[in-house]
C-alpha positions in Angstrom: 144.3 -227.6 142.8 141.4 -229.9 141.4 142.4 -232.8 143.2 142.5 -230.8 146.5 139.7 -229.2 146.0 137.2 -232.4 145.3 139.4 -233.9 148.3 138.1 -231.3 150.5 134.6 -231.4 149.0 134.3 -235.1 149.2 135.6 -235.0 153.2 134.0 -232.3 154.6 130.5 -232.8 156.6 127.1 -230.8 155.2 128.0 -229.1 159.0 128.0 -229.4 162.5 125.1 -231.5 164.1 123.0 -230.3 166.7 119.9 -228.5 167.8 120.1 -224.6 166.1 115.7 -224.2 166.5 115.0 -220.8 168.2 111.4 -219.4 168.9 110.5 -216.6 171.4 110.8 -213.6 168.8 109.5 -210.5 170.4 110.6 -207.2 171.1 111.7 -206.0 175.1 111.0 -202.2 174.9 111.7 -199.1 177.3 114.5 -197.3 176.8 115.9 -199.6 174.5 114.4 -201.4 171.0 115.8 -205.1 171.7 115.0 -207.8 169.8 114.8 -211.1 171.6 114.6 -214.6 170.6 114.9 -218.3 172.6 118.7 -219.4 172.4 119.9 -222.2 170.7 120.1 -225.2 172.6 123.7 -225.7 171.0 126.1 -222.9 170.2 125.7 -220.7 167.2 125.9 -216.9 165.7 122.3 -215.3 164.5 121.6 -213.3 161.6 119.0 -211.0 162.3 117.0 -208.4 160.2 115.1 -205.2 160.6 111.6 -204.2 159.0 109.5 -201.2 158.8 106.5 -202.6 157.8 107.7 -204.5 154.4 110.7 -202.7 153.5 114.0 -204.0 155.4 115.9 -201.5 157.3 119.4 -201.7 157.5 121.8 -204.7 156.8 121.5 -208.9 158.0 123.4 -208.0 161.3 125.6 -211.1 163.0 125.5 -211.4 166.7 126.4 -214.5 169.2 123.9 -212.9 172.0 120.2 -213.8 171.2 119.2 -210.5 171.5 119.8 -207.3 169.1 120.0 -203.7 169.9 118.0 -201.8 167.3 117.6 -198.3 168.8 119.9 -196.4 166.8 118.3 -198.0 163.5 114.4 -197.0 164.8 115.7 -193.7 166.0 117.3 -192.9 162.4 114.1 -194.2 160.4 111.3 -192.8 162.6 107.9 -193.7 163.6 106.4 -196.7 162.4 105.4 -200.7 162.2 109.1 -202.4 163.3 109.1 -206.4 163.0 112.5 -208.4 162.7 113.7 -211.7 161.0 116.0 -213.8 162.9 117.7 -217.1 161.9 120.8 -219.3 163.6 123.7 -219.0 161.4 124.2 -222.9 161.6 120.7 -224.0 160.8 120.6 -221.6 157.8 117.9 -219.7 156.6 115.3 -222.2 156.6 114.8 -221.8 160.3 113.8 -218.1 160.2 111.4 -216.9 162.4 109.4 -213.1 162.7 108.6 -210.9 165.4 104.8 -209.4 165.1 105.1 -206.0 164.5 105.4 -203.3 167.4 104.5 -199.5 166.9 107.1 -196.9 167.8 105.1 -193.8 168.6 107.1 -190.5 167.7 107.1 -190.0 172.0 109.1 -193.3 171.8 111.5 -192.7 168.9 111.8 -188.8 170.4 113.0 -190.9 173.8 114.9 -192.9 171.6 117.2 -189.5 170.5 116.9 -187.8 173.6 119.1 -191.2 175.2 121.3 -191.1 172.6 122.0 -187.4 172.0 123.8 -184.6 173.8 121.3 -183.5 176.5 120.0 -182.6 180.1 121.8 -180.3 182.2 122.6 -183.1 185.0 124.3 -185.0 182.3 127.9 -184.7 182.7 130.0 -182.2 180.4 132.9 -182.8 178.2 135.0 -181.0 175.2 136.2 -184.6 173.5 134.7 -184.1 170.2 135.3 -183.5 166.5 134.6 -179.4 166.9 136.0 -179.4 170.5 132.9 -177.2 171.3 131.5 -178.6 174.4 128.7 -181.5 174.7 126.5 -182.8 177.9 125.9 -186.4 177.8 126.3 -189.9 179.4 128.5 -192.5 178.6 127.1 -194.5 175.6 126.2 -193.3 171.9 125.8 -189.8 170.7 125.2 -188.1 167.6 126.6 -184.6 166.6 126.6 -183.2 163.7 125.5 -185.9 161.7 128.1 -188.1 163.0 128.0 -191.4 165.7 130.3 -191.4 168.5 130.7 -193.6 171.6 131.8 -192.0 175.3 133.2 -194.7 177.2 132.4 -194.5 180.8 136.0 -192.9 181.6 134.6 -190.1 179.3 136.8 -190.4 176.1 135.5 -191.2 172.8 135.8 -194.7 171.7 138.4 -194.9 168.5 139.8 -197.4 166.6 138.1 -201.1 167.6 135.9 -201.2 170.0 132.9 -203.4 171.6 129.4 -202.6 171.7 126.7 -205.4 173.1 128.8 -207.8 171.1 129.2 -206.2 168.4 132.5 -204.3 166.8 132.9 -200.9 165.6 135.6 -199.1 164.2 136.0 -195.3 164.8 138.2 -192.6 163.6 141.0 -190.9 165.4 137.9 -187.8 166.4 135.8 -190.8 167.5 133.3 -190.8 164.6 131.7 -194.6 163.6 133.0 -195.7 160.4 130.6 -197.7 158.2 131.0 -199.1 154.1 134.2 -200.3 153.4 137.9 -199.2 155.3 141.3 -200.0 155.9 142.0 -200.0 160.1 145.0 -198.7 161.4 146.9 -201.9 160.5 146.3 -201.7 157.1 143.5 -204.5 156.7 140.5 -204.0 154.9 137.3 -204.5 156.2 133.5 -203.8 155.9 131.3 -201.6 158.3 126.9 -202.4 157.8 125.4 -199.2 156.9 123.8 -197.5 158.7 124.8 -198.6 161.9 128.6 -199.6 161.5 128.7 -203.0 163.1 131.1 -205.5 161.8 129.5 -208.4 159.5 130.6 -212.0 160.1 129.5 -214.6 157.8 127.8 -213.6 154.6 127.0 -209.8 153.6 125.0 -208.4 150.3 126.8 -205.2 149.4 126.0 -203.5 146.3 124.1 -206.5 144.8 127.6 -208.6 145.5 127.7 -211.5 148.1 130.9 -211.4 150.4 131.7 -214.2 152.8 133.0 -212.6 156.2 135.5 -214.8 158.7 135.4 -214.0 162.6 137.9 -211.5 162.7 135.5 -209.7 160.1 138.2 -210.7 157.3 136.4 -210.9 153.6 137.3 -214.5 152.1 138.7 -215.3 148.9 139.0 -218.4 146.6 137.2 -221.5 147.7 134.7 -221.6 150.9 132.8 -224.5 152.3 129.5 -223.3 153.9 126.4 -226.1 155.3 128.1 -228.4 153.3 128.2 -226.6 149.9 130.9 -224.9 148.2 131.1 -221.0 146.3 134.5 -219.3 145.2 135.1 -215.9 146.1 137.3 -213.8 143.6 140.3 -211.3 144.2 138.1 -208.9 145.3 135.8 -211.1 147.6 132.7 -211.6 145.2 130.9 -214.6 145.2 131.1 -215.7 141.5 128.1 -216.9 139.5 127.5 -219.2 136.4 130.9 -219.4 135.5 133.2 -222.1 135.7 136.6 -222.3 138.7 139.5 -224.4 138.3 137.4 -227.0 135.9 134.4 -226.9 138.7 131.2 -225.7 137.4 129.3 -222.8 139.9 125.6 -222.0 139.0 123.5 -219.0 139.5 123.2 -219.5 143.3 127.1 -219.5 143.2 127.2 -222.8 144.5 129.5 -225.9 143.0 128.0 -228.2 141.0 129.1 -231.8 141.9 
């Protein structure tokens, strides 16, 4: 295992060259809170972050579009100062750049609800949900009860996987968003960003633990090269710290020390 392990070390590049700068961050308003940022000349994922004034909303969400949908996170926390941090996965967090801050008045955030939320009388009606009591609204994301749901455009809830602006999220067999930690219908176990239930890739901070997620949304375990350095991720997917793997020293940053 050593010798396999400082083989790979030794043979693998810091990562992939190419251009990764974005700029551009600003926020495209009107019935929808999107963030927006210049794509990367080259190909890479983004990890993007909400703020209401200093105090981060949500999880680091992953997407490949350059562009995130926050509406359902501003329409949960309220009125307020909303800025976001964006960074391409591939360049790493050095290349962050902010949005300035943009006010979301409560007639926003109230139009915010009223789009995703059983409503209107020209909306069309449906009995699909978790209290089969009848609901009026559009195809796209509701909340009843206290609970997300999805109406796909044929008028049945999402369940299971499903797509959303690039982004996967599981639902129950009633339709209701899943978020914190599952097992799908295949048995696998996966993690869902709370509060708005969208599948991490790449790394995740849950519960004061660092998890390293693969594309499928997998958590990793054992060792992981990432930009060149390399952490080991336990049983249970943990990034390890100041401890010592297969005769390879990790420090507090949970990175190997050469």
């Amino acid at each position: 295992m050593l010798s396999m392990v400082f083989s790979l070390f030794m043979s693998m590049s810091v990562f992939a060259a190419g251009d990764y700068s974005i700029g551009g961050a600003s926020w495209d308003t009107g019935d929808r809170a999107l963030a927006t940022w210049d794509e990367a000349e080259d190909k890479t994922k983004y990890k993007v972050q909400l703020y209401k004034g200093n105090k981060k909303i949500g999880s680091n969400n992953s997407t490949s579009a350059a562009k995130y949908d926050f509406t359902k996170l501003i329409s949960d926390n309220g009125v307020g100062n909303y800025s976001f941090k964006v960074y391409p996965l591939k360049g790493g967090p050095d290349m962050t750049i902010e949005s300035e801050s943009e006010y979301f008045d409560s007639d926003v955030v109230a139009g915010f609800k009223k789009s995703r939320s059983s409503n209107t009388s020209n909306n069309s009606t449906s009995t699909n949900n978790t209290s089969g009591s009848s609901s009026t609204t559009n195809n796209g994301w509701y909340q009843s009860n206290g609970s997300w749901y999805y109406r796909k455009a044929d008028g049945t809830h999402a369940t299971n996987w499903f797509m959303v602006n690039n982004l996967w999220y599981y639902f129950d067999a009633n339709g209701v968003m899943q978020t914190g930690w599952i097992t799908d219908s295949k048995g696998f176990r996966y993690y869902l960003n709370q509060p708005n239930g969208d599948m991490p890739v790449g790394w995740a901070l849950i519960n004061n633990k660092w998890y390293y997620f693969d594309e499928s949304g997998l958590y990793r375990k054992g060792w992981i090269e990432d930009k060149g350095l390399w952490y080991y991720l336990d049983a249970n997917g943990e990034m390890v710290t100041n401890t010592t793997v297969d005769g390879y020293n990790i420090n507090a940053d949970g990175v190997l020390v050469k």
